[in-house]
C-alpha positions in Angstrom: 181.6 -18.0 1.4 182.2 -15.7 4.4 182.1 -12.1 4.5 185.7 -11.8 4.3 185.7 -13.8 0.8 183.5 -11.9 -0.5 184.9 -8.1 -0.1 188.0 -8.9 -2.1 186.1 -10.3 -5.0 183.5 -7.6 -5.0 186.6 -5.0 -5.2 188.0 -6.8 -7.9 184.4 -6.7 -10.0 184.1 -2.9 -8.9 187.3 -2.0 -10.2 187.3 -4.2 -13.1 184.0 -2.8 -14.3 185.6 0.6 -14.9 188.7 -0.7 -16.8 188.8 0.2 -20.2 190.7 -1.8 -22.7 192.9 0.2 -25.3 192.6 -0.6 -29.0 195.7 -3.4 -28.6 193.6 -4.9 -26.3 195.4 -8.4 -26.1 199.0 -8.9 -28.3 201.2 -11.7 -28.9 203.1 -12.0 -26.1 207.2 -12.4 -25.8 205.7 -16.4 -26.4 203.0 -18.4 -27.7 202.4 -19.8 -24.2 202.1 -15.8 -22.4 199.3 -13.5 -23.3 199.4 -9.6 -22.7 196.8 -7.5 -21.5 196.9 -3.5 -21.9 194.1 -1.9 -20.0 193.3 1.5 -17.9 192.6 0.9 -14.3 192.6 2.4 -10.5 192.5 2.7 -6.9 193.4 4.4 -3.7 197.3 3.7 -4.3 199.5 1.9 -6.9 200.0 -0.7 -5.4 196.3 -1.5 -5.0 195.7 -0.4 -8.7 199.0 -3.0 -10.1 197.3 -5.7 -7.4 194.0 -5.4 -9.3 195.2 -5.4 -12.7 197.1 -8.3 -11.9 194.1 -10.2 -11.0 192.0 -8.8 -13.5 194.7 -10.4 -16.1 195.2 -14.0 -14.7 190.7 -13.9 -14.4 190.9 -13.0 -18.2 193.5 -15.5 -19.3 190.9 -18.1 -17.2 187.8 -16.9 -19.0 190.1 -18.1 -22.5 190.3 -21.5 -21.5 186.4 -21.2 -22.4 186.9 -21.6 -25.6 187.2 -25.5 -26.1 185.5 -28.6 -25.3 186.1 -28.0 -21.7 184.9 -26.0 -18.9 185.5 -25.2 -15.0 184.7 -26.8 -12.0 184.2 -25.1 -8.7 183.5 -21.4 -9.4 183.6 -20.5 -5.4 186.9 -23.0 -4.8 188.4 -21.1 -8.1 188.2 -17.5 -6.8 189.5 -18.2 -3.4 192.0 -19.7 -5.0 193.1 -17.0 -8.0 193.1 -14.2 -5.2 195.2 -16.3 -3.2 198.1 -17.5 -6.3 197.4 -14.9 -9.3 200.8 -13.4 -8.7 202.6 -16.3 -9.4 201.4 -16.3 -13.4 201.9 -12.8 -13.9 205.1 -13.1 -16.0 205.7 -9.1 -16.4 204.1 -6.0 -15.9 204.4 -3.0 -17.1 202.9 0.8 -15.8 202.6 2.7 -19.3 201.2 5.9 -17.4 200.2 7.5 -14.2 198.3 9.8 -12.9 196.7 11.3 -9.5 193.5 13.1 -8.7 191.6 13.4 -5.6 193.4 10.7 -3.9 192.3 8.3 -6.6 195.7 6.6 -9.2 195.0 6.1 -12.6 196.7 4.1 -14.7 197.4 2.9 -17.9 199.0 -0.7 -17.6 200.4 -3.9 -19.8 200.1 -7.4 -17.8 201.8 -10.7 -19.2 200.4 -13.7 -17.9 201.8 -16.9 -18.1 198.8 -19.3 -19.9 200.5 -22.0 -20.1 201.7 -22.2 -16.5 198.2 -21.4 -15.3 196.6 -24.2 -17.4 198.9 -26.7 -16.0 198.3 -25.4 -12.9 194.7 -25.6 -12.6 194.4 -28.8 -14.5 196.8 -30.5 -11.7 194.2 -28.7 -9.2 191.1 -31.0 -11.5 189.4 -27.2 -12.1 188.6 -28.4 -15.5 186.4 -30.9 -16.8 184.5 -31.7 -20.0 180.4 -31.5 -20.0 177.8 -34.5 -20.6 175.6 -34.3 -23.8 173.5 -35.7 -20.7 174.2 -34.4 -17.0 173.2 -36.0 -14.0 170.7 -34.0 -12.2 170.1 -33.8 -8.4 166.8 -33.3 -6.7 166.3 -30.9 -3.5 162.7 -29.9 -3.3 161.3 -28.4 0.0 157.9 -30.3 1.0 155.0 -28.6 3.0 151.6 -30.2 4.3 149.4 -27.8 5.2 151.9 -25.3 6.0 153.8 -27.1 8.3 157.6 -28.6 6.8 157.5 -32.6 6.6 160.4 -34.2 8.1 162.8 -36.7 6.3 162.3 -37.9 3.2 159.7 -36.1 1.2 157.6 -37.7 -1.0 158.0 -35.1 -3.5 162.0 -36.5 -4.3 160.6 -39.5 -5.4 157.4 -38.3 -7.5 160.7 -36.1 -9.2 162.7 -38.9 -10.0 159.6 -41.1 -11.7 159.1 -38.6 -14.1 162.8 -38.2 -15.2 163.5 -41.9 -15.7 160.5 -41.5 -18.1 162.2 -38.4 -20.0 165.7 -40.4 -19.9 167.2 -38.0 -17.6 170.1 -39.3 -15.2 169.9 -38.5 -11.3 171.9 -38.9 -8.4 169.8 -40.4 -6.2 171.5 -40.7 -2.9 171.9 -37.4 -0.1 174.8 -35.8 -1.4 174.7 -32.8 0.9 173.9 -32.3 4.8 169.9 -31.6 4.7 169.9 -30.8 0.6 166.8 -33.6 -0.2 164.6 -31.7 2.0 165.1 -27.6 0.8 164.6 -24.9 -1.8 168.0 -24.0 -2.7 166.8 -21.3 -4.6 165.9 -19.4 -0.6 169.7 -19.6 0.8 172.4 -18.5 -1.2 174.7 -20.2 1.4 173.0 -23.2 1.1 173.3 -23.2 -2.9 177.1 -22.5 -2.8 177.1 -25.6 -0.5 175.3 -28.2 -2.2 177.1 -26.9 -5.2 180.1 -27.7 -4.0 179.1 -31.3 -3.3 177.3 -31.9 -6.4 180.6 -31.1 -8.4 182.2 -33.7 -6.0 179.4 -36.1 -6.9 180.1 -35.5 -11.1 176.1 -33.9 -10.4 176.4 -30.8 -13.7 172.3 -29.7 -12.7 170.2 -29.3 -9.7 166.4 -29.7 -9.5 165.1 -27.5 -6.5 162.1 -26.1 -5.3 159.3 -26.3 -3.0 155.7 -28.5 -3.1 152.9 -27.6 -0.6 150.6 -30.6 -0.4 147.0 -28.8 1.1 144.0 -31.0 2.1 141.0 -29.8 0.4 138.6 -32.4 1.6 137.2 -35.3 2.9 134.6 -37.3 2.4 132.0 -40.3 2.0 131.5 -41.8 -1.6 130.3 -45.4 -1.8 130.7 -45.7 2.2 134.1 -45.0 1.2 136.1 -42.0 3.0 138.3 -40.3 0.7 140.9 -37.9 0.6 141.5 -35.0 -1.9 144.7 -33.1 -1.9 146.1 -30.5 -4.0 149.8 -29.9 -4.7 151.3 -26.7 -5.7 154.8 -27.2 -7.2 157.8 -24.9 -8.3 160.6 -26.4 -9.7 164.1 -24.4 -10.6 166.7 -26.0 -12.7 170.3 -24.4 -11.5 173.8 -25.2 -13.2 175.8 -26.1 -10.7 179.7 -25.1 -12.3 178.2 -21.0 -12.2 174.9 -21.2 -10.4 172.8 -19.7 -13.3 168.8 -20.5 -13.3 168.5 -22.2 -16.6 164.4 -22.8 -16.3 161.5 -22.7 -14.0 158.0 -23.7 -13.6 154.4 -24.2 -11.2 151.7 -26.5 -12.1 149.1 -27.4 -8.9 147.4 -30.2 -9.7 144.6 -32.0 -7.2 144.2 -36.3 -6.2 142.2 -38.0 -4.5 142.0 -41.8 -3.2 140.7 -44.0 0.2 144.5 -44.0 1.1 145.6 -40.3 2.6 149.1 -41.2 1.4 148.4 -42.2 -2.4 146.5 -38.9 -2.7 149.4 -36.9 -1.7 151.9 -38.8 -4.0 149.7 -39.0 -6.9 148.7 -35.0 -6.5 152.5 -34.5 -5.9 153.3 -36.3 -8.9 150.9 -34.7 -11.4 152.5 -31.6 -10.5 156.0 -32.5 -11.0 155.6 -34.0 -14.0 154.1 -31.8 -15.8 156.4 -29.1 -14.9 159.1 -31.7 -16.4 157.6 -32.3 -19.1 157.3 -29.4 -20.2 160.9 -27.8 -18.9 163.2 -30.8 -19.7 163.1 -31.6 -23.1 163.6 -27.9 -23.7 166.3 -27.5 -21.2 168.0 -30.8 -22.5 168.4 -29.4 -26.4 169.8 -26.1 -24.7 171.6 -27.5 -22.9 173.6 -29.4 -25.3 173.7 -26.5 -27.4 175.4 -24.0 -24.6 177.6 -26.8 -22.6 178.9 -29.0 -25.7 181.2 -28.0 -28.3 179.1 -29.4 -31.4 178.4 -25.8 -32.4 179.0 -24.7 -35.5 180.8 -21.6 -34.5 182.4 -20.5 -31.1 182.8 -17.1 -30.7 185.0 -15.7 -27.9 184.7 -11.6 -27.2 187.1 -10.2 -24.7 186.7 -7.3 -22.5 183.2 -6.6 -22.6 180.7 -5.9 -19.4 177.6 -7.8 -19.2 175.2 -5.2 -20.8 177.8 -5.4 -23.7 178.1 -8.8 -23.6 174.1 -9.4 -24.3 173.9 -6.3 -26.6 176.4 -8.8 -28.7 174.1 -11.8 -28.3 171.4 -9.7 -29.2 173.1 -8.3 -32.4 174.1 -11.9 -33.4 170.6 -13.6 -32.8 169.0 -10.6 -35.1 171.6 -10.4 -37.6 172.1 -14.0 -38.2 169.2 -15.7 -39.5 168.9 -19.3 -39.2 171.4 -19.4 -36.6 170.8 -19.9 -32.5 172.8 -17.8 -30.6 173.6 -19.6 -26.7 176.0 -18.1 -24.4 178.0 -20.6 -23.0 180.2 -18.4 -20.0 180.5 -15.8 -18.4 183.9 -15.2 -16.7 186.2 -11.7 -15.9 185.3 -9.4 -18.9 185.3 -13.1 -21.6 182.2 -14.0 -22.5 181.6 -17.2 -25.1 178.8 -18.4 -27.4 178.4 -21.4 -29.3 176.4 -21.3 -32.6 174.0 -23.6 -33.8 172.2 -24.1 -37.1 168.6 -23.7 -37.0 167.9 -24.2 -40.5 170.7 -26.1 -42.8 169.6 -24.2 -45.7 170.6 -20.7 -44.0 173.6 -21.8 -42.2 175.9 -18.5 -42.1 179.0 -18.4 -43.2 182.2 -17.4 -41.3 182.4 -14.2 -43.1 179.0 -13.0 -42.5 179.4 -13.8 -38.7 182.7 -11.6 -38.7 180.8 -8.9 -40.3 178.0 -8.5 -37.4 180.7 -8.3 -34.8 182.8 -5.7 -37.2 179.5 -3.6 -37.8 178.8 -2.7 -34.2 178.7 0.5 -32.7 179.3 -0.2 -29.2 181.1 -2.3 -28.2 183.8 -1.6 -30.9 185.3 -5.2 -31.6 188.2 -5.8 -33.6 189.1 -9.6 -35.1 191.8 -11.9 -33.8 193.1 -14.5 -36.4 192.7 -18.0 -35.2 193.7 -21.4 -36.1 190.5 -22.8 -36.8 187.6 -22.1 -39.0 185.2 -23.0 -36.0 186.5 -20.7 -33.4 186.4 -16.6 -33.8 187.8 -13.8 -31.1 187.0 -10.5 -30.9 188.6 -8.4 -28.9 186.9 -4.8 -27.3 188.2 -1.4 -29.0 188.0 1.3 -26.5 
């Protein structure tokens, strides 16, 4: 994402940070397929003011569409393209007040935003998609021997891939992006957003990345024998490729040695990576089907909160609710959603008591949105 990309969206997340949402928050709108948004906002003019409250509408109506089986594709492709088309599913607008001070206009305003439209929109554009109980995963690992980078294929890749067919994890194994088998994603942000990109195109939901440094310690006679003993120092980084979030990390360094220089730096390679796996995937597989799928018990949606609010929320549930695992399953504009789970079928909470936690905070003030299902609870933010 260039330069130029980037300064609209970080005015947009400026301005939207300081926008307060009144105690309508969001009302039925003049149809079931419109919602409307009231909310303070501001900016060097009105017309930059109305330009971000429009956006900051049509990113909210998007950060609904969380709460189902289905999520969206292409975070990077998505903003370009909602600062591009937002106008076109803003159905009315509305400037409740105004003010000036300092060369800085506040206002108060409503926003109606065509929903249904914008689904249909996006769906025709393939931004959605539904998440595997079990994504494919793609490997990238940067691979040094004795400080200096190994070219082509490193033998890292394949010591990944061993250990995940043994955990029953799925992998793309083929180059799916320009240089990606060979690099730490985790050390070019540019490079992330592209092999990001591909791995969506690919159907790939997780990347593996990281960096192994294969070091000679030694070598020597035994039995007339020369031998070789390397060490391999690995850290691995498991990234979600639809939002880019770090879901888990690890470094093991294990040592191998053998007659054949090769073997020793595959099989020290290998103990290293698999025991990172080991140890990160069957914890990152149950979370993962717990934050991605929609087998929750519960799905709570909470509109117009920040991200401290937004974890002071997950926070309060996860105390409050015994029993009950709290994963937060997006992120997007001011929606944030969290699936949960039972932990214990004897103390599984009942709808009532989960209201109640969200109704007894201090900050953010929430009040409760009726809803069709039993599942499914929204809250909105009281200012």
């Amino acid at each position: 994402m260039t330069r130029g990309m980037l300064k609209p969206i970080v005015l947009t997340v400026v301005t939207v940070l300081w926008a307060t949402w009144c105690a309508g928050g969001e009302s039925a709108g003049p149809a079931d397929n419109q919602k409307r948004y009231e909310f303070d906002i501001f900016g060097p003019t009105t017309e930059d003011a109305m330009r971000q409250a429009e956006m900051h509408a049509v990113r909210s109506a998007v950060g609904e569409f969380y709460l189902s089986d289905e999520m969206l594709l292409g975070r990077g492709l998505l903003e370009r393209y909602l600062e591009k088309y937002y106008k076109r599913f803003i159905a009315a607008e509305t400037i409740l007040s105004r003010r000036e001070s300092r060369g800085t206009v506040f206002l108060r305003v409503a926003m109606v935003v065509d929903s249904q439209a914008l689904e249909e929109d996006l769906r025709q554009k393939r931004f959605f998609y539904k998440p595997r109980r079990r994504p494919i995963l793609y490997v990238t690992v940067a691979e040094a021997l004795d400080g200096a980078p190994t070219a082509g294929e490193p033998i890292s890749r394949v010591a990944i891939h061993e250990p995940l067919k043994q955990l029953l994890m799925r992998y793309e194994e083929r180059v799916i992006f320009a240089q990606a088998a060979n690099m730490d994603l985790t050390q070019d942000a540019q490079q992330l957003e592209g092999a990001r990109e591909a791995a969506e195109r690919s159907g790939v939901e997780v990347l593996i990345t990281g960096r192994v440094d294969l070091t000679l310690l030694q070598e020597r006679k035994i039995n007339f024998d020369d031998y070789f003993f390397y060490s391999a120092r690995a850290t691995l980084t498991l990234i979600r490729v639809d939002d880019g979030k770090v879901l888990d990390s690890g470094t093991y360094e294990a040592e191998a040695g053998n007659k054949d220089r090769e073997a020793a730096k595959r099989v020290a390679a290998s103990r290293a990576v698999t025991k990172i796996l080991q140890d990160l995937v069957p914890r990152f597989a149950e979370r993962w089907e717990r934050t991605m799928t929609d087998y929750a018990v519960y799905q709570i949606m909470v509109v117009g909160v920040n991200e401290r609010e937004a974890s002071t929320i997950e926070d309060r549930l996860a105390t409050r609710l015994k029993g009950m695992g709290v994963y937060r399953r997006s992120t997007f504009e001011d929606v944030v959603v969290y699936n949960l789970f039972s932990t214990d079928k004897a103390e599984v909470a009942d709808r009532s008591r989960v209201e109640q936690v969200l109704r007894d905070l201090a900050s953010p003030r929430l009040r409760l949105v009726p809803t069709k299902t039993e599942k499914h609870i929204v809250a909105k933010r009281i200012s």
